[in-house]
N, C-alpha and C positions, 0 to 999 in steps of 0.2 A: 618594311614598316609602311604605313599608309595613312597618309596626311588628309584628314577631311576638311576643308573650309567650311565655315559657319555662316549661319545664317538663322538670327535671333527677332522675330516678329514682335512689335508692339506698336500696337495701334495702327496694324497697316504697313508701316513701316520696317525697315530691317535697322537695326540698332547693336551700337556695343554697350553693354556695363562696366565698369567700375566695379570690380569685388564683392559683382552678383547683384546686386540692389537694383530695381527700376527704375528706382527715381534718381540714379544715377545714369540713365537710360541716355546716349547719345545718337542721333540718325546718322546713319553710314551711308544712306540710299533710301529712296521714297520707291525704288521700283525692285522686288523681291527677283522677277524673272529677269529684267536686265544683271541684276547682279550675278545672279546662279548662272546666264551666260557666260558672263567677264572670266566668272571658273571655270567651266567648260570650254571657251577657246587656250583657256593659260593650261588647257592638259589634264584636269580635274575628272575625274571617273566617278567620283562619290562627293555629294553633299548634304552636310551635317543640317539639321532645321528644327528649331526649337520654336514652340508657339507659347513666349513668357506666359502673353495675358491670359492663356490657357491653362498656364500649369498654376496660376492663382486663384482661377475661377473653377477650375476640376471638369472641366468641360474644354473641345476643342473651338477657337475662337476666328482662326484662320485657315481652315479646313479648307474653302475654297480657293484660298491662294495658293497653297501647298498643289492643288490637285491641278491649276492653270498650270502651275514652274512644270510638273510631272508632264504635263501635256507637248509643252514646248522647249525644254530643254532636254539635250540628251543625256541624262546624266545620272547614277542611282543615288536614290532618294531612302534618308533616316529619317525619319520625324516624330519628334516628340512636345509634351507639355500637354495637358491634362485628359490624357489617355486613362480613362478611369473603368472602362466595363469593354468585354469582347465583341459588343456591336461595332465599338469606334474601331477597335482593333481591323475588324474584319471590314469595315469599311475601308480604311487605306488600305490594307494587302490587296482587297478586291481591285482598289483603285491604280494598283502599280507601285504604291509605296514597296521599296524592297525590304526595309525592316522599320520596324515599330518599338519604339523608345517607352518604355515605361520606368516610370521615375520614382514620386508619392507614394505609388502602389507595392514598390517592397519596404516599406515599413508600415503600409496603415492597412494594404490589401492581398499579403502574402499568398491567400487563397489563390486571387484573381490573377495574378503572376503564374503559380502552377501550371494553372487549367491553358494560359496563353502559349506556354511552355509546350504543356502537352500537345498541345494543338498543333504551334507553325514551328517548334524547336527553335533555330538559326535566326528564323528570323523577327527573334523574339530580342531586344538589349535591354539591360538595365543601367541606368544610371544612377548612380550613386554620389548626391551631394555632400559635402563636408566641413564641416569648421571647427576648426583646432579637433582634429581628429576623430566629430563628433557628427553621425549622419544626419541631415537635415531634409525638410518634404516642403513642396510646396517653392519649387524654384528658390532652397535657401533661406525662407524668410520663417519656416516652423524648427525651430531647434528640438533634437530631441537627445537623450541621454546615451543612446545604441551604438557603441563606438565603430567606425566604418569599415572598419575591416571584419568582425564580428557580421556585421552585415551582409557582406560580400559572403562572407563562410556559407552563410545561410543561405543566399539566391544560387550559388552554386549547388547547394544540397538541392537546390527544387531542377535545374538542369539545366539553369542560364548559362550559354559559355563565353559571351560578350558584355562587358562591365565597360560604360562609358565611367569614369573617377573625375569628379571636381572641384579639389580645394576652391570653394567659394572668395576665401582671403586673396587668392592670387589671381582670380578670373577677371581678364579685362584690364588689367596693369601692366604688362611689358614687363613681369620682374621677375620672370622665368617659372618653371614649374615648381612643386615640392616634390626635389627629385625622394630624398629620404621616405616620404610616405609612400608614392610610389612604389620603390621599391621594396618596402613591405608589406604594401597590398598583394604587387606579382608575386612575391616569393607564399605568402598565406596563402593564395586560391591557384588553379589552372586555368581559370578561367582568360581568356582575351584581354586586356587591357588597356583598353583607350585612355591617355592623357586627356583631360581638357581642361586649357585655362593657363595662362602664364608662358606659353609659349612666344618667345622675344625673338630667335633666332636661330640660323644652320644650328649652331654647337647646342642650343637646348635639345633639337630634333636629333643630332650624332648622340647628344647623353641616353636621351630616352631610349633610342634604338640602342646602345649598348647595356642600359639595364634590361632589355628583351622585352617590352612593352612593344605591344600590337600596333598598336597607332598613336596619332595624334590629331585634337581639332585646332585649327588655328582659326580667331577671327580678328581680334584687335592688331596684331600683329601685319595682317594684310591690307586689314581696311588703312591703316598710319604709312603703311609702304616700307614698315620694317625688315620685313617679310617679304621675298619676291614668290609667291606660289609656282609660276615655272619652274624656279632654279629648284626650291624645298622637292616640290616632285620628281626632279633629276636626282637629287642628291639622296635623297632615301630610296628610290630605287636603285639607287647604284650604291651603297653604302649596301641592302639587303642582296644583293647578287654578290657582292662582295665576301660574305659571310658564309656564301654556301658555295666558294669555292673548294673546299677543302671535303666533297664526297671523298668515298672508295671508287677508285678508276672504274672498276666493271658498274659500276652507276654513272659515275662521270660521262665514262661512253655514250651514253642511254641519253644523254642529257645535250650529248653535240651533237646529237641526230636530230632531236625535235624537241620543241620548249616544253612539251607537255605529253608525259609521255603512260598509259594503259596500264593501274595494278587492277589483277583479279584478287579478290580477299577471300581469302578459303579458310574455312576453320579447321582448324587441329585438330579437333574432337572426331567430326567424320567424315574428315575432306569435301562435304558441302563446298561450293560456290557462294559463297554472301554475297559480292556485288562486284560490280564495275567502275571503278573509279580514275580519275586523270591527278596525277601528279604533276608536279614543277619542282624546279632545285630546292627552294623552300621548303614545300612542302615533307620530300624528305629528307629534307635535313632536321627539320624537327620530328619528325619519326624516328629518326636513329637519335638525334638526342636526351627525346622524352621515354620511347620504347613503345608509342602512342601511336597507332594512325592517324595521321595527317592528312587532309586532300584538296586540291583544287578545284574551287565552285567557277567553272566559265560563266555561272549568270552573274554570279556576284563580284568576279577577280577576283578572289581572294582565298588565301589558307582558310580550312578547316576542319575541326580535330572531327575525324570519324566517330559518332556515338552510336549507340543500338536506338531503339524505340524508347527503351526505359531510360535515354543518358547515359549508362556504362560506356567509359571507353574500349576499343579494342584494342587488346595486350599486341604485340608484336612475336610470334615464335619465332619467323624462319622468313625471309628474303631472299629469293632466289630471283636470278635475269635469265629472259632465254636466249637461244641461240645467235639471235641477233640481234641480240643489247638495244631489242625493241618493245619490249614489256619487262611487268614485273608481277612474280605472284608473289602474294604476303600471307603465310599462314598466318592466323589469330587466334588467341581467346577471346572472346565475346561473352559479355554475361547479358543473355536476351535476344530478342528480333534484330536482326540485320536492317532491318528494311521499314522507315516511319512507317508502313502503312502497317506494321505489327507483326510481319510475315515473316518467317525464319528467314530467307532469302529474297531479295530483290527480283531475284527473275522468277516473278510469277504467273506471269501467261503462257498457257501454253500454244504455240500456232500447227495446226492440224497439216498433213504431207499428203500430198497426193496420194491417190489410191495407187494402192502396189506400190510406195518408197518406203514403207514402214518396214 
């Protein structure tokens, strides 16, 4: 599981809320880059960033600060709040932003979510605000009738596979998560699922990882010194290595040779080659579990479920290791292109041989 620290802009400033509200709005820090360092030396790989005054005004507000942190910290960058049209989109991915949070826009702009989908796939999230089990736009403060899991149903149908989830009631209080909603939300979609909000402590981050949620953002909990972000990132790392002890040995093997280790994906249909992909313990261990390809993104660190061009996932046939329990081929079904760029296969160039090696 993967603990993202926050980092909530208003007015310049980074701030914690009180149960989503603004005007509950406290400063944690006048300096957005100083702090996003403070996470970055405690071990921090990813940073959560939310731009409130933007996701009120539907416009980005702190664009330039986002793009200073990205400049001078090492560290990959989510960022959302009033992400509203594919210009802004494309403006942070061009910028480095690693993924692009879009919030408001799956309830008021379902279209515009699609088309983002289609585009950057992965690195597309949606966020999904909530009260009393009710989605809300507009950073929480527009209620509307669309219950949030219905919701969720729905951004997975367009091809989202990462769902940041925010009971607004517990964001910003220290009173732990809603683990029960939560775990109705993972069990309704496939989709990824990020806690955010209410996280107090180790045991909410041990709960969440045993209901199999993706991750977690913590910010109040860090910013009060509830929370030690060092130790949190020790312990869900080791709590998720923990979990994928229990391969089949002739995988196992595979696995105490190198952290990350070469499937080819070949279809069942006509032994095509689809792609090349690096797994980790993780990653198949949610393969055997789901029946799903799973794979490890070295840009991103992190698990992700294999889809085609169109979102279908790949079925799992046949797992085989070879000879020296240094690869792995994975027959599949596939419904679609292998390869975002639309191409049945990944490997699509061909490189031309010397005269006379043909």
């Amino acid at each position: 599981m993967i603990i993202l620290p926050a980092i909530y802009l208003h007015h310049g400033k980074c701030v914690r809320l009180l149960h989503g509200g603004l005007s509950s709005a406290q400063v944690v820090s006048d300096d957005p880059v100083a702090l996003a360092l403070q996470f970055a030396n405690q071990g921090a790989e990813w940073v959560h960033i939310v731009d409130l005054d933007g996701s009120v005004l539907g416009e980005p507000v702190h664009a330039a600060q986002v793009l200073e942190l990205l400049q001078r910290v090492p560290v990959h960058v989510e960022v959302g709040g009033g992400i509203r049209d594919m210009e802004m989109v494309e403006a942070y991915l061009g910028a480095g932003v690693s993924q692009v949070i879009l919030g408001s826009a799956a309830l008021n702009d379902p279209e515009f979510v699609q088309e983002a989908v289609r585009s950057y796939g992965q690195k597309i999230i949606v966020s999904i605000d909530a009260r009393f089990g009710k989605a809300a736009a507009d950073g929480g403060s527009d209620q509307s009738e669309v219950d949030c899991i219905e919701l969720a149903r729905r951004v997975e149908q367009m091809g989202v596979q990462n769902i940041i989830f925010t009971d607004v009631s517990q964001h910003g209080g220290n009173e732990g998560p809603n683990f029960v909603l939560l775990d109705n939300l993972n069990q309704a979609v496939r989709c990824n699922i990020i806690a955010n909000g209410g996280v107090s402590s180790l045991l909410d981050l041990i709960a969440l990882h045993d209901l199999g949620l993706y991750g977690a953002v913590a910010g109040t909990a860090l910013y009060s010194g509830v929370l030690d972000l060092r130790t949190a990132l020790a312990a869900c790392h080791q709590i998720s290595k923990d979990k994928t002890q229990g391969l089949p040995d002739v995988i196992d093997r595979c696995f105490r040779k190198a952290e990350l280790v070469p499937a080819v994906l070949q279809s069942g249909t006509n032994g095509q080659v689809l792609a090349l992909k690096m797994m980790n313990r993780e990653a198949m261990q949610r393969t055997l579990q789901t029946g799903e390809v799973w794979t490890y993104s070295r840009s991103r660190r992190s698990v992700w479920r294999k889809l085609t061009a169109e979102s279908h996932p790949m079925t799992v046939q046949e797992i085989r290791v070879d000879c020296g329990s240094a690869s792995f081929l994975i027959t599949v079904s596939a419904e679609g292109a292998a390869c975002h760029t639309g191409s049945a296969s990944c490997f699509v160039t061909q490189v031309g041989l010397p005269h006379g090696n043909r």
